[in-house]
N, C-alpha and C positions, 0 to 999 in steps of 0.2 A: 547521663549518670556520671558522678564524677570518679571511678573508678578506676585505678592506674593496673596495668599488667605492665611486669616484669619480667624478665624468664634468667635464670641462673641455670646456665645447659638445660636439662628439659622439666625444670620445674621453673612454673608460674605463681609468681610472688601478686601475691593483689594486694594495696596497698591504697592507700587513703579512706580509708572505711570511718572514719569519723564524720567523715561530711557525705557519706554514702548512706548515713544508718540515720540522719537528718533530711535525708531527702523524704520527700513524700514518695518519690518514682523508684525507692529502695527495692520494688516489686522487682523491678528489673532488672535487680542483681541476678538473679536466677538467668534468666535470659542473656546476657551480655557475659555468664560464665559460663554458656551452655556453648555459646559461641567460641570461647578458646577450648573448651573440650572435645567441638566438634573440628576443630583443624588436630587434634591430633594427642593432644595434651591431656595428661593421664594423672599429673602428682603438683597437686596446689601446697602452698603458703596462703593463711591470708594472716597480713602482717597487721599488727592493732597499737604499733607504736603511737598511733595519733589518737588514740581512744582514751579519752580521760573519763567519762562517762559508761556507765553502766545502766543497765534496767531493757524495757522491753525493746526499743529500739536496736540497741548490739545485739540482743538476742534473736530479734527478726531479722538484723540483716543476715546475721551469721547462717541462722537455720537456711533464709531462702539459696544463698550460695552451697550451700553444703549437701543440704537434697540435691539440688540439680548434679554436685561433681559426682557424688556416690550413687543418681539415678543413673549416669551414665558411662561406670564404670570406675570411677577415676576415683583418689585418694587427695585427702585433704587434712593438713595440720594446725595450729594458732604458732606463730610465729612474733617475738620481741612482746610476749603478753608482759605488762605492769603486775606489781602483786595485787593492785585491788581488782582488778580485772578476775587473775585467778581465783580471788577471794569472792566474788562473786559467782564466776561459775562454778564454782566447790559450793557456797553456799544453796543454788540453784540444782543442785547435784547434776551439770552439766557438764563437769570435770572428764569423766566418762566415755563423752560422745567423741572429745577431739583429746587428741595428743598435743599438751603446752609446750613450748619451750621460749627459754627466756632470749632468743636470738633470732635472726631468720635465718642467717650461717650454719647454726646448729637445727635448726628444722628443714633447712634445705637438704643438711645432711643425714638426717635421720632418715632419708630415699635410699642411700646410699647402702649398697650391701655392707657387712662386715669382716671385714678381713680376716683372714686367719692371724690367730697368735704366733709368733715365727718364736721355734723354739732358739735359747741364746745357740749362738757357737760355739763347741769344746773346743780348746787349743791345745 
């Protein structure tokens, strides 16, 4: 499967899903992400910058990755989505299932707790 893992500290960036979501052995997205989740790994990206295509295919790959992170505890984002991607899964009313964002910087960070607001300094 031609599926890239990455990891930015302890989130796993998966990337190349364009030619993941063309393969016919897509099946095995599931499997080969069940595998980083079983070393340890709890908080995915999967990145769809290469995704110019839309319809059943991104939607199967997406779903078989996403049951397995969420069967086995772990959270999962869309990361550098294009807007017809989103306009797609909006259309699909898939919007829902995953949290978009238009970066994989900003979905890496969206793990990240939130800091308190620091109130200014009186001087």
């Amino acid at each position: 499967m031609p599926l890239n893992v990455n990891f930015i500290d302890d989130v796993a960036v998966l990337s190349n899903i364009a030619r993941s979501m063309n393969d016919p052995r897509y099946v095995d997205a599931g499997r080969e992400v069940g595998e980083v989740v079983d070393q340890g790994c709890k908080r995915f990206v999967i990145e769809l910058r290469s995704v110019r295509e839309t319809g059943s295919p991104l939607l199967g790959v997406l779903m078989t990755m996403t049951r397995e992170i969420r069967r086995q505890g772990g959270e999962v984002v869309l990361g550098d989505v294009s807007k017809s991607v989103k306009a797609f899964l909006t259309e699909m009313r898939m919007d829902d299932y995953w949290d978009l964002f238009d970066s994989v910087q900003e979905a890496v960070e969206s793990f990240r707790p939130r800091s308190a607001t620091r109130s200014p300094e009186i001087r």
